[in-house]
N, C-alpha and C positions, 0 to 999 in steps of 0.2 A: 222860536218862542215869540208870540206876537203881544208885544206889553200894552197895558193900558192906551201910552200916548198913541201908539198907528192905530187902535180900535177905534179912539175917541176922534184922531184924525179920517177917517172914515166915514164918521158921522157928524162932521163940523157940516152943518143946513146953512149955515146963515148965505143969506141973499139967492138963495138955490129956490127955484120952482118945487110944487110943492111931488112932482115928477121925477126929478133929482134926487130930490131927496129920499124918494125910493130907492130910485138906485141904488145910492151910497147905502140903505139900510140894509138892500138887499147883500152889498159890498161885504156889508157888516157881517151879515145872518154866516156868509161862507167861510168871512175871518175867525169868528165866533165857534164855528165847529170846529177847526181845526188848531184851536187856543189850548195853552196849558192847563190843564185842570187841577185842582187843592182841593181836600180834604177840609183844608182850616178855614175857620171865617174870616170874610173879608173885610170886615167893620174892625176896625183897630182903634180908629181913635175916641174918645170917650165923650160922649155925646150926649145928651137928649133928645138933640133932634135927627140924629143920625138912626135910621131903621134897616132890618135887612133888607133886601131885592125883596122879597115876596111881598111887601109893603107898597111898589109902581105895580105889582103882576095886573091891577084891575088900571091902573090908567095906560099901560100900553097896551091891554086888549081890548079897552073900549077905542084910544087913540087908531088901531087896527081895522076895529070895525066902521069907525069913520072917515077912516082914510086918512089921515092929518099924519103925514109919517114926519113932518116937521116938527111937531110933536113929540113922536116916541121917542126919536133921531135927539131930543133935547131931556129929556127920562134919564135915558140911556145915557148920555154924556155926564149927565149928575152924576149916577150912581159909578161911573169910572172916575171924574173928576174926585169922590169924595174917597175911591178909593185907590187911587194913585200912590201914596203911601210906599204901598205894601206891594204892588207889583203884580197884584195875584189878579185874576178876574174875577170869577165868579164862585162860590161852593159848587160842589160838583152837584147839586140839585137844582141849584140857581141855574148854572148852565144847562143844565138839559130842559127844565120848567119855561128859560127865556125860547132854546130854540123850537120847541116846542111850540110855542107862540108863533115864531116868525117862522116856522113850515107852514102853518095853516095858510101865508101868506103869498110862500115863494116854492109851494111844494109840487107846483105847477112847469116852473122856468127854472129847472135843475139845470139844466144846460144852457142856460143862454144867458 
């Protein structure tokens, strides 16, 4: 089971090229597929400002389309960060929705 903290360690950018930080996203995209999936929502604590995943879907696919993976690499660490909690990663829509995303990216370098 790959918890929150290794995901979020995966995508820690700071001081990394903006090259690097591909990588690790890329790191990410494969950790990501092979993560424990829930049923249950991942937002637990009681918020205002707390929204689902589907609320970053347009700023990690424009971040995508611009190339800025230091960027999504920082998206992404929020939405684990706020949900650390709970342990859980994603809704099982959330997850398929995110990799979904990052195949259009890496659907190329399956093996490398």
């Amino acid at each position: 089971k790959m918890a929150n903290q290794e995901l979020m360690g995966l995508i820690n950018t700071q001081n990394m090229t903006n090259q690097e930080a591909r990588n690790c996203l890329k790191n990410f995209y494969k950790a990501l597929k092979d993560a424990k999936e829930t049923d249950e929502y991942i937002w637990d604590v009681s918020s205002e400002f707390l929204s689902s995943y589907t609320t970053y879907v347009p700023y990690i696919y424009y971040g995508l389309l611009k190339k800025d993976y230091h960027n999504v690499c920082d998206i992404l660490s929020s939405i684990l960060y706020f949900n650390n909690k709970s342990g859980r990663v994603f809704q099982k829509r959330d997850k398929y929705a995110l990799l979904l995303l990052l195949e259009g990216e890496f659907k190329n370098e399956e093996d490398t």
